[in-house]
C-alpha positions in Angstrom: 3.4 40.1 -26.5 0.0 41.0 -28.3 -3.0 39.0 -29.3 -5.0 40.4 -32.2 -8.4 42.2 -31.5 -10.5 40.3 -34.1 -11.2 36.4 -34.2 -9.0 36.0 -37.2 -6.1 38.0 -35.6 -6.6 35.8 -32.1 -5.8 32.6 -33.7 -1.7 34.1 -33.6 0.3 35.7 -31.5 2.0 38.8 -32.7 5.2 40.2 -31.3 7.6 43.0 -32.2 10.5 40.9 -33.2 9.9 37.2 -32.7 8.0 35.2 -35.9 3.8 34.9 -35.2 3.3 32.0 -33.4 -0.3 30.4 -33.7 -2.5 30.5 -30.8 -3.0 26.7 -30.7 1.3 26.6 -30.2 1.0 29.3 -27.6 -2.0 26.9 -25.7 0.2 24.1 -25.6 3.2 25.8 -24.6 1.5 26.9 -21.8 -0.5 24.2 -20.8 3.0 22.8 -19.5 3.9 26.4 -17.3 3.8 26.5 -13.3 0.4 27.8 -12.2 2.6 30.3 -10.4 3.9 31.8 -14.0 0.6 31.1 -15.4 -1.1 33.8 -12.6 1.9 36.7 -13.7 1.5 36.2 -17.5 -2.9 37.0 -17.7 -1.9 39.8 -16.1 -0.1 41.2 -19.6 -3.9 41.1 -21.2 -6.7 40.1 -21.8 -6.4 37.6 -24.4 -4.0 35.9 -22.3 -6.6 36.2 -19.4 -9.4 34.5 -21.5 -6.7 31.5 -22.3 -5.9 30.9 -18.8 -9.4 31.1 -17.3 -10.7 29.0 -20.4 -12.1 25.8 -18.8 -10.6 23.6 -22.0 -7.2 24.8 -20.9 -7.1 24.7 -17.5 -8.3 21.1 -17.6 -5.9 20.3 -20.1 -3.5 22.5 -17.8 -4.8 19.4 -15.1 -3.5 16.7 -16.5 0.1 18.0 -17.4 0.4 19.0 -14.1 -0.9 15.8 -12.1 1.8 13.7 -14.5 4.7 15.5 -13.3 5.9 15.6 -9.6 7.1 18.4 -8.8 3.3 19.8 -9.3 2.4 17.4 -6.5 2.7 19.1 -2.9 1.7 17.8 0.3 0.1 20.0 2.9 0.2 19.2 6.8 -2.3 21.1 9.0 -1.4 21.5 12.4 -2.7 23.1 15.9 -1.2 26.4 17.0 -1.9 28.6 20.1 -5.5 27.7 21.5 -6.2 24.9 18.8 -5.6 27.6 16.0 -4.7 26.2 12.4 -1.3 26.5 11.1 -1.2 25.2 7.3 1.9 24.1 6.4 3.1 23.0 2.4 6.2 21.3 0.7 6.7 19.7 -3.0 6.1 15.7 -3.1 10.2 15.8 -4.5 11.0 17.7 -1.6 9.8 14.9 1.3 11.5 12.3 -1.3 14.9 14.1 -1.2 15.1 14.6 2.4 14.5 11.2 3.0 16.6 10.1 0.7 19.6 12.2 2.5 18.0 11.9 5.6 18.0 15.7 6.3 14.6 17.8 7.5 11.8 18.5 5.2 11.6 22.0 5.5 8.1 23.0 4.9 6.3 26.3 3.9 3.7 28.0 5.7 0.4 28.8 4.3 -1.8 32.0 3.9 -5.8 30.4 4.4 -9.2 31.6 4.2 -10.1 33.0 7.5 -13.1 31.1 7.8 -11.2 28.0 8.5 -9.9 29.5 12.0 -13.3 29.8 13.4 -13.1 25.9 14.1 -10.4 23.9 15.8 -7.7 23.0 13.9 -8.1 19.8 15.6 -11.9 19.6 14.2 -11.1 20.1 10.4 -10.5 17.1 8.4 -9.3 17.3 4.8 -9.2 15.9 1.5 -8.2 17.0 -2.3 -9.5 16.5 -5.6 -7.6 18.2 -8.3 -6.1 20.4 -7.0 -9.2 21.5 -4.8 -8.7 21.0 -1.0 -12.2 20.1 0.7 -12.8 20.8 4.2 -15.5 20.0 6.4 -16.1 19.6 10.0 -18.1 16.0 10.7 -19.8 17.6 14.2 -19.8 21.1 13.9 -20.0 23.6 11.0 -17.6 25.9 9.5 -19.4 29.3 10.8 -22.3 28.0 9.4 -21.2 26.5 6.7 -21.4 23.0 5.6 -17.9 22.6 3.5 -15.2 25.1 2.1 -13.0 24.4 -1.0 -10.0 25.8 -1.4 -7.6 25.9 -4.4 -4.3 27.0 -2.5 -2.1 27.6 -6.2 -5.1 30.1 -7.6 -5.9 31.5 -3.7 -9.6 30.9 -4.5 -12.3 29.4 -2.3 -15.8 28.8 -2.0 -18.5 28.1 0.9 -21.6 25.7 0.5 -24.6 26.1 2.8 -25.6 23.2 5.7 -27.9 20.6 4.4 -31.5 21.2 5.2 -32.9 18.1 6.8 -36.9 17.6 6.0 -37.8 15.0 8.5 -36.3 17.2 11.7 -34.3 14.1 12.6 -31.0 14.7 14.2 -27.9 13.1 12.9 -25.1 12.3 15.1 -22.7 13.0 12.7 -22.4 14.3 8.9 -19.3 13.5 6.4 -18.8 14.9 2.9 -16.7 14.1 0.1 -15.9 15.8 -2.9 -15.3 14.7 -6.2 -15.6 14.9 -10.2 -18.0 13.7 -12.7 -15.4 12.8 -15.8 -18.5 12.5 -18.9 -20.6 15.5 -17.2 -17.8 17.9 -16.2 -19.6 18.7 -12.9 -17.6 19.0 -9.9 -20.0 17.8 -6.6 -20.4 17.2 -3.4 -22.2 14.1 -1.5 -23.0 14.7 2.1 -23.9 11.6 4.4 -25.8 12.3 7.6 -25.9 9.1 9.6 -28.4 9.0 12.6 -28.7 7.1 16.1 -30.6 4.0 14.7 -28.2 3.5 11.8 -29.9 4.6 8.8 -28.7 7.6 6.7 -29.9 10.0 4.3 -27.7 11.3 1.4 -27.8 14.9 -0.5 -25.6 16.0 -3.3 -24.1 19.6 -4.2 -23.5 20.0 -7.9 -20.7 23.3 -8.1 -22.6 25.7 -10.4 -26.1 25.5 -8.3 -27.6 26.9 -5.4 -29.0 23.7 -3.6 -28.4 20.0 -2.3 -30.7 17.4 -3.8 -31.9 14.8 -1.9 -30.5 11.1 -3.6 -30.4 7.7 -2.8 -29.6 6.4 0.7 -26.6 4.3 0.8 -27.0 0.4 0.3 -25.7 -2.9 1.2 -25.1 -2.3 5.0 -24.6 0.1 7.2 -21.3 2.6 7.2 -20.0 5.3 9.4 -16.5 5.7 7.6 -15.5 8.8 5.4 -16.1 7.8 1.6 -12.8 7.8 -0.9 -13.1 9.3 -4.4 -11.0 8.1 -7.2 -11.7 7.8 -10.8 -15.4 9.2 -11.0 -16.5 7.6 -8.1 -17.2 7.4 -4.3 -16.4 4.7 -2.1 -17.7 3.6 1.4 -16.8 0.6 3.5 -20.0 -0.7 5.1 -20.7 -3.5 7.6 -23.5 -6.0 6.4 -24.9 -8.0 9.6 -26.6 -10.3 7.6 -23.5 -12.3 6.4 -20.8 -10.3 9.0 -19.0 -9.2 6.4 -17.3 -5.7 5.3 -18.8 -4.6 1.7 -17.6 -1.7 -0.8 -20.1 0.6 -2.1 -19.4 2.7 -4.9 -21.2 5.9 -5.9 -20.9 7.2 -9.5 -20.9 11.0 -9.6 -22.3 10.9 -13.3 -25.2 8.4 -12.7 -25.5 9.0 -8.8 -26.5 5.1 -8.7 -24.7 2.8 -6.5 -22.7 -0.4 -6.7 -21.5 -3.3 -4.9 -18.1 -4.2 -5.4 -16.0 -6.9 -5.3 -12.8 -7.3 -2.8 -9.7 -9.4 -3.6 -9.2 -12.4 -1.0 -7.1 -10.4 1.9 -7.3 -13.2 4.5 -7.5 -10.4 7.5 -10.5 -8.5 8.8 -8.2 -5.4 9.6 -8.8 -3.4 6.0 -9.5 0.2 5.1 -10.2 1.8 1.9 -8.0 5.4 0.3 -7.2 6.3 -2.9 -3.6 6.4 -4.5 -2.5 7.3 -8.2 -6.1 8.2 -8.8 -7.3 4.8 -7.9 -9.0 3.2 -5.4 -6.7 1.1 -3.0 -7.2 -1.4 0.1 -4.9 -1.2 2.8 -4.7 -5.0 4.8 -3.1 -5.5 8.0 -1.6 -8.5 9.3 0.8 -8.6 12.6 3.8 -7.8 10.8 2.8 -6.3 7.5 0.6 -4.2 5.7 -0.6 -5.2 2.0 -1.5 -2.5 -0.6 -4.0 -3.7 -3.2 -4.8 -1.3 -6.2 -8.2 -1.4 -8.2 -7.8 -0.2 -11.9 -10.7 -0.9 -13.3 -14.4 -1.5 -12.0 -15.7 -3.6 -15.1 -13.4 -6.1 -14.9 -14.4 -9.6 -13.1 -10.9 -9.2 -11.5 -10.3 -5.7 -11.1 -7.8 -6.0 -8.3 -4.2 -6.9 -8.2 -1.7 -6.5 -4.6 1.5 -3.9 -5.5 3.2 -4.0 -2.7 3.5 -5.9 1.0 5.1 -3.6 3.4 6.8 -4.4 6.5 6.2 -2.8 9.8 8.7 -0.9 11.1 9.4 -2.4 14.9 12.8 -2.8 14.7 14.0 0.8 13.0 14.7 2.4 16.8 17.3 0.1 16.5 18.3 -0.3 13.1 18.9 3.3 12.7 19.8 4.3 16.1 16.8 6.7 16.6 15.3 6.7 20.1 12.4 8.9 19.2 11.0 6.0 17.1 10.1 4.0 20.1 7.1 6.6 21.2 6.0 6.7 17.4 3.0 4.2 16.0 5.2 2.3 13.5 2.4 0.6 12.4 1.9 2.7 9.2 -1.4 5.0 9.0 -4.5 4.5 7.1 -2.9 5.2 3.7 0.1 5.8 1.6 0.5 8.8 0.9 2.2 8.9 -2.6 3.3 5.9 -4.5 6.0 6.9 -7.7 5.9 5.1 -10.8 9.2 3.6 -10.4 7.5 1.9 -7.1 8.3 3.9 -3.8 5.9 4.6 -1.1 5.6 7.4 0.9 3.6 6.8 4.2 3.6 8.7 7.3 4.0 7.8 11.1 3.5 10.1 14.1 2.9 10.6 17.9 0.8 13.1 19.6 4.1 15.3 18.6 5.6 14.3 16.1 5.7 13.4 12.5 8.0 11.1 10.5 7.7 10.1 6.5 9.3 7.3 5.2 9.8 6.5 1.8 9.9 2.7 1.2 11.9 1.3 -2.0 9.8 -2.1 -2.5 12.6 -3.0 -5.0 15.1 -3.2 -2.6 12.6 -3.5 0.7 14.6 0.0 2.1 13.0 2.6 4.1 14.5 5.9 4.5 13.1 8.8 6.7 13.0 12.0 7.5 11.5 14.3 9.5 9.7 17.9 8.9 10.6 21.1 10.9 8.8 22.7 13.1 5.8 20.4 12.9 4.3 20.0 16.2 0.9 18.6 17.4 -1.8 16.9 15.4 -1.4 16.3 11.9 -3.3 15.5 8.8 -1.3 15.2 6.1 -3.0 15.7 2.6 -1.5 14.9 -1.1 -2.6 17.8 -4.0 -1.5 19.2 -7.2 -1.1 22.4 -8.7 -4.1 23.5 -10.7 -6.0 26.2 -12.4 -9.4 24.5 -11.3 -11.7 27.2 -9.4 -14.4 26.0 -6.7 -16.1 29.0 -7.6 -17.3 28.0 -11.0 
């Protein structure tokens, strides 16, 4: 396969026997490939280099690949010998088929930066944005480093210098997210230091400079929860002592302005915030069940609606004759981890040792289950997708 040298001859494709075929056909056809296939075929030249790497293609790559499953993998990280990290990774259709024939999930383990070992695994925490895992360390840095992304599918990563602090004051702990800015194109990252007397100070980290920039503090009460991105935006859940109530504020990444937003009625105090099918969900617990709300838009005067009210799982040591399930927390964890379009939920349950998925059929109220090999120890199970995206733009 040959591209032409000129800019008239690059808008085909010329081959020996096969008809020309124009460049925007070959872009399309492409945009669909595996990043895997993707990675072997720039290698045949450099027009087919400049293609991939394009930034028009790979985000058009993006969204072909986050709207078909078997692009969506889920990565487990897990404590080794002397708290070192052992990455772990299987396909989202994977977990669903095991459970489904309630066999293992066998996952695959992962080559990592090495920087990530010079922390306990038990330290790290995680989080994705297309494609792009983001990892941080809330009390301690990552050998002096603030945050590393990761792209596991390109094997590409990047490291992003501690925030300086002007007023010498000493947080007692830091938490960053990181997230995309849909009308600028900017990929950033917000750190929060929060300090002793409960006020914080907030930087951001646009990819493509060389500093954080000091914006505003957060609003409307005061937080020490990890913030959620979905759909452009950052989202804390902060206490207001003033009325005793729990508030959501919102960060956009394009305006770096803040919001207050509105919560459905969820008649419980026990409520967290994550983000599911690229939007921001609620997570309400009551004695015996767990409601999922979904927010789909922010402009709307009721922008929430309730998918799904799951049941706890007491009673499955007995219902399925497991014994293990009695030292498990069957109370389900801070978020679902996947929800499909035809409406099952995959959430996660575990022990000190052990890890079980269940996938839960809200058509029929069903759960089935299974459990991965060789898992052992602390886990953090993280959703992400295939992608071309680079942290090092």
């Amino acid at each position: 396969m040959k591209f032409g040298s000129n800019e008239d001859d690059r808008n085909t494709i010329v081959t020996g026997t096969l008809p020309t075929l124009p460049f925007d056909l070959v872009a399309e056809i492409f945009c669909r490939l595996p990043v895997k296939l993707l990675l072997q075929l720039q290698c045949l030249g450099k027009s087919l280099k400049s293609l991939i790497s394009d930034p028009k293609f790979t985000k058009k790559h993006l969204q072909f690949s986050k709207a078909f499953q078997h692009n969506h993998h889920l990565i487990v990280n897990i404590p080794g010998d002397i708290g070192k990290l052992i990455m772990k990774d299987c396909t989202i259709p994977s977990v669903f088929n095991a459970a489904m024939s309630t066999s293992c999930i066998k996952p695959t383990k992962l080559r990592f930066p090495d920087i990530l070992n010079t922390v306990s695994a038990y330290k790290l925490c995680v989080s994705s944005c297309d494609g792009i895992l983001c990892f941080t360390c809330e009390y301690d840095t990552i050998a002096g480093h603030s945050v590393v992304l990761w792209n596991p599918s390109i094997r590409r990563f990047n490291m992003f210098p501690v925030m300086e602090n002007p007023g010498k004051r000493v947080p007692h702990s830091t938490k960053y997210n990181f997230g995309y800015g849909h009308s600028t194109h900017t990929y950033k990252i917000v750190g929060v230091s929060f300090f002793p007397d409960k006020s914080n100070e907030v930087c951001c980290y646009t990819l493509g400079t060389d500093c954080w920039r000091r914006i505003q503090d957060l609003p409307y009460g005061s937080t020490s929860a990890v913030g959620v991105f979905a759909r452009g935006t950052i989202n804390w859940l902060a206490y207001d002592s003033q009325s005793s109530s729990h508030n959501i504020v919102s960060l956009d990444l394009e305006k770096e302005s803040y919001q207050k937003l509105l919560k459905p009625n969820l008649e419980t105090d026990s409520w967290s915030l994550r983000e599911s099918m690229d939007c921001l969900c609620i997570f309400a617990r009551f004695e015996k069940f767990v409601d999922i709300w979904i927010m789909k838009r922010y402009d709307n005067e009721e922008p929430w609606s309730k998918l799904y009210r799951v049941p706890y799982m007491h009673d499955l040591a007995q219902l399925y004759h497991a014994p293990y399930l009695h030292d498990l927390d069957l109370n389900p964890n801070d978020d679902a981890l996947y929800i499909t379009e035809d409406d099952q939920v995959l959430m996660y349950y575990r022990n000190l040792v052990q890890l079980m998925f269940t996938v839960y059929d809200s058509k029929s109220g069903t759960f089935n289950m299974s459990v991965p090999q060789d898992i052992n120890g602390y886990f953090n199970p993280e959703v992400y997708v295939e992608s071309l995206i680079s942290p090092c733009p």
